[in-house]
N, C-alpha and C positions, 0 to 999 in steps of 0.2 A: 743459260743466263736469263733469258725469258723468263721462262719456269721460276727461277728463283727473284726476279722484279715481284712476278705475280704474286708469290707468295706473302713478300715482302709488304706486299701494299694489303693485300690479305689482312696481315698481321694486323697493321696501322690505325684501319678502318675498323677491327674487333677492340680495336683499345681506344679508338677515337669515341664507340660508342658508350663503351663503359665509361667514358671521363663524362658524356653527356648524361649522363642517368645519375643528379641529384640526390646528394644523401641514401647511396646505397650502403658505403660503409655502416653508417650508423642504423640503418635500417635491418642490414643481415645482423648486425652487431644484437640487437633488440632484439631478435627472432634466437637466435642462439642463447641471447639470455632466458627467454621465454621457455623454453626448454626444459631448460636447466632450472627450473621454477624461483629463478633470481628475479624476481619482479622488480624492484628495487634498481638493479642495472638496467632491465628490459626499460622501465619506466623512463630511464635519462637519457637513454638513446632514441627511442620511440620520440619522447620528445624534442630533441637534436634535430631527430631526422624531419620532425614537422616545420618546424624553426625554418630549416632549406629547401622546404616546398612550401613555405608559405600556407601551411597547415590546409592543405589542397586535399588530403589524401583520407577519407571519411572513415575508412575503416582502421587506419592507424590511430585520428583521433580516439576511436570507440575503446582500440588497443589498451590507448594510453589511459583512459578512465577506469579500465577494467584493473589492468598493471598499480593505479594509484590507491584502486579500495583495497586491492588483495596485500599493499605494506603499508595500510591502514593510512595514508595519507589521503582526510575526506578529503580535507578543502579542492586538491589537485583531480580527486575524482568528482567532485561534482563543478567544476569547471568544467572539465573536457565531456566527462557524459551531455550536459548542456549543450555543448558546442558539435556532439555528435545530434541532438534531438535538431539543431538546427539546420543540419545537414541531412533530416530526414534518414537518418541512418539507423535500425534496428531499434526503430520509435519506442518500442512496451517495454525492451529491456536496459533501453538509454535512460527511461522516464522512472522505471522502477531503480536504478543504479544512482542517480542521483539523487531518489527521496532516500531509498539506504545510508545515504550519504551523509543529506542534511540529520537524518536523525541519527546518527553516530554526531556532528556538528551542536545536536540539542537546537537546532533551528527549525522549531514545532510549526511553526508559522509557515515556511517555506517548504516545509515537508507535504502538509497538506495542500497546499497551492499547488506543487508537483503532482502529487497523487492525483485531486480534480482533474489539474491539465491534460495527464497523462489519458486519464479514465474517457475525459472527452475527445480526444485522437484516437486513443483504441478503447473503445466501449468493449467492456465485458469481459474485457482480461482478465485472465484467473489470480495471476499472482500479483495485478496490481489492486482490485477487490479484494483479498486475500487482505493484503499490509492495512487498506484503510479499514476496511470489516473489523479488523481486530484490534486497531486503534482507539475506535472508537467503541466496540463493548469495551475495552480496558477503559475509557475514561466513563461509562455510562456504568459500569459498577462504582467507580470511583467516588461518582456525583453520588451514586445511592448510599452507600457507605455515610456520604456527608449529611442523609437525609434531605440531598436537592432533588426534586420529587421531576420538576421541570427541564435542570438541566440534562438528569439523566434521559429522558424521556426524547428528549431533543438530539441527542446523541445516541440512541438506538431506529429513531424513525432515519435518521440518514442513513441506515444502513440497508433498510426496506428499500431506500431505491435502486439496490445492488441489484444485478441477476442471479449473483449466485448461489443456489436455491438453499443450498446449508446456511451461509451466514445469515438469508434472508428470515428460514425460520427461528436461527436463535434469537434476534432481534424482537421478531415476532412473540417470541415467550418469555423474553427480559420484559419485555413493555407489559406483559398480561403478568406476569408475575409482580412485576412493580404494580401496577394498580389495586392487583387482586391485594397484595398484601396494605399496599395503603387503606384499602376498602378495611379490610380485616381491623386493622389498628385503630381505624375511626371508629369503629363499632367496639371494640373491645375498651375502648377510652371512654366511652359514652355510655357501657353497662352499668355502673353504679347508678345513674340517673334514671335508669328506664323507668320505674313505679315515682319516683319523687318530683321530676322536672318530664311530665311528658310530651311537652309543647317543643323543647330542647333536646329530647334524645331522638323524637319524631324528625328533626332537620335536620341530626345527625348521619340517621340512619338514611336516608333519604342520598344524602353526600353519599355516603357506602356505596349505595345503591346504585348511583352516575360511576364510581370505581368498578365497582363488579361489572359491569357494562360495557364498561373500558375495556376490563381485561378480557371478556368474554369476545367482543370484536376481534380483538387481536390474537387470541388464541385459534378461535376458527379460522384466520386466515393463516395461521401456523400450521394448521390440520391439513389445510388445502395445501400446502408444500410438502409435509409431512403425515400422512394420512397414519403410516403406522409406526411413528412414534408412542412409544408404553409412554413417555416423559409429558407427551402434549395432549396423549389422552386422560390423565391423570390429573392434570391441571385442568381441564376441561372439565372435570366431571365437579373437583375442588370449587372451582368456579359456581357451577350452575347449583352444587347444591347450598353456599351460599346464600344464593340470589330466592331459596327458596322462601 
C-alpha cells in the first residue's frame, strides 16, 4: 500500500511539473512543424508559445524570424529578427535577417540603416559587407549609366571602407575606371579644338589631366589589394599611358 501511495504521488508531481512548463504544447507543436519543413505552422506556434512566456525566450524569438522569411512573410520576419538583435541573440545573422527582410519590403532606407547598425556591432562580417558592397556597386553603376560622375563616385568610396579585400578592390577600380574614362571623354570632346581654340583645349586637357590622377590614385591602391590582378594591371598601364 506504501509502494503504491509512493508511486501515486510520484505520478502527481511528474504531471504537476509538466502543467508548470508554459506553452510546451505549442512549443513541441512548432518544433515538429519545423521538421516537417511547414514553416507556416512552425511560425504560428512559435509564435503562440511566445505570446505565454511573454516573448522571454531569445532563441524562439530568432525561430520565429527565421520560420517568417522562409513563408516569405517579411513584415513578421523583420519584426521578430529586430526583437531578437534586441535580445543580443545571434547579432550578425539577426542584423543580416532583417535587412533581407526590409529589402524583400522595398524599404531602402531602413535597409541600410540596418546594414550600418549591423556592420558597427559586428565589424567585418563577411555576409553583412557582402549585401552592402554589392548594393552599392549596383547603385554606383546605376548613377554612372546616368552620367552622375559624383553620385557614383560617392557610392563606390563607401565601399573602400569595407575590409573585405575583394569588394575593396573592385570599388577601387569602378572609381579609377570612372575617372580614367571621364579623363578620356574630356579629351576626346576637346580634340576638334586642339589647333583652333588653344587657350580652351589647354584647360581642357589639364581637367583630363586632375581625372587621369584620379584614376591612377585609386588604381594603385587596387594594386595594393590586388597585386596580381591581369584586370588592374591593365588599367594601370591604360592609365599612365594616357597621362603620358
Amino acid at each position: 500500500m506504501r509502494k503504491t501511495v509512493l508511486l501515486l504521488l510520484m505520478s502527481f508531481m511528474a504531471l504537476g511539473a509538466f502543467a508548470q512548463d508554459p506553452g510546451a504544447t505549442e512549443k513541441n507543436a512548432g518544433n515538429a512543424a519545423w521538421k516537417a519543413k511547414n514553416y507556416a505552422e512552425a511560425f504560428t506556434n512559435f509564435e503562440k508559445y511566445l505570446q505565454i512566456v511573454n516573448f522571454s525566450d531569445k532563441a524562439y524569438i530568432y525561430n520565429a524570424a527565421v520560420a517568417a522569411s522562409k513563408m516569405n512573410n517579411y513584415a513578421a520576419a523583420e519584426k521578430y529578427f529586430e526583437m531578437a538583435i534586441k535580445k543580443n541573440y545571434k547579432v550578425a545573422n539577426s542584423y543580416l535577417g532583417k535587412a533581407q527582410a526590409e529589402e524583400d519590403l522595398k524599404k531602402e532606407g531602413e535597409m541600410l540603416a540596418t546594414l550600418e547598425e549591423g556592420l558597427k556591432a559586428v565589424p567585418g562580417n563577411v555576409k553583412l559587407e557582402s549585401m552592402y558592397g554589392s548594393y552599392y556597386l549596383k547603385k554606383g553603376v546605376e548613377a554612372q549609366k546616368n552620367n552622375n560622375l559624383e553620385a557614383a563616385a560617392a557610392d563606390y568610396v563607401k565601399i573602400t571602407n569595407l575590409t573585405n579585400v575583394d569588394l575593396k578592390s573592385k570599388a577601387f577600380m569602378a572609381l579609377a575606371s570612372l575617372y580614367f574614362n571621364n579623363g578620356a571623354a574630356i579629351l576626346q570632346k576637346a580634340s576638334p579644338i586642339a589647333n583652333t581654340e588653344k587657350e580652351k583645349y589647354a584647360s581642357e586637357k589639364e581637367k583630363a589631366l586632375g581625372n587621369f590622377k584620379k584614376a591612377l590614385d585609386y588604381v594603385n591602391q587596387a594594386l595594393k589589394l590586388s597585386p596580381e590582378s591581369t584586370d588592374v594591371k591593365d588599367l594601370a598601364k591604360q592609365i599612365k599611358d594616357a597621362m603620358k
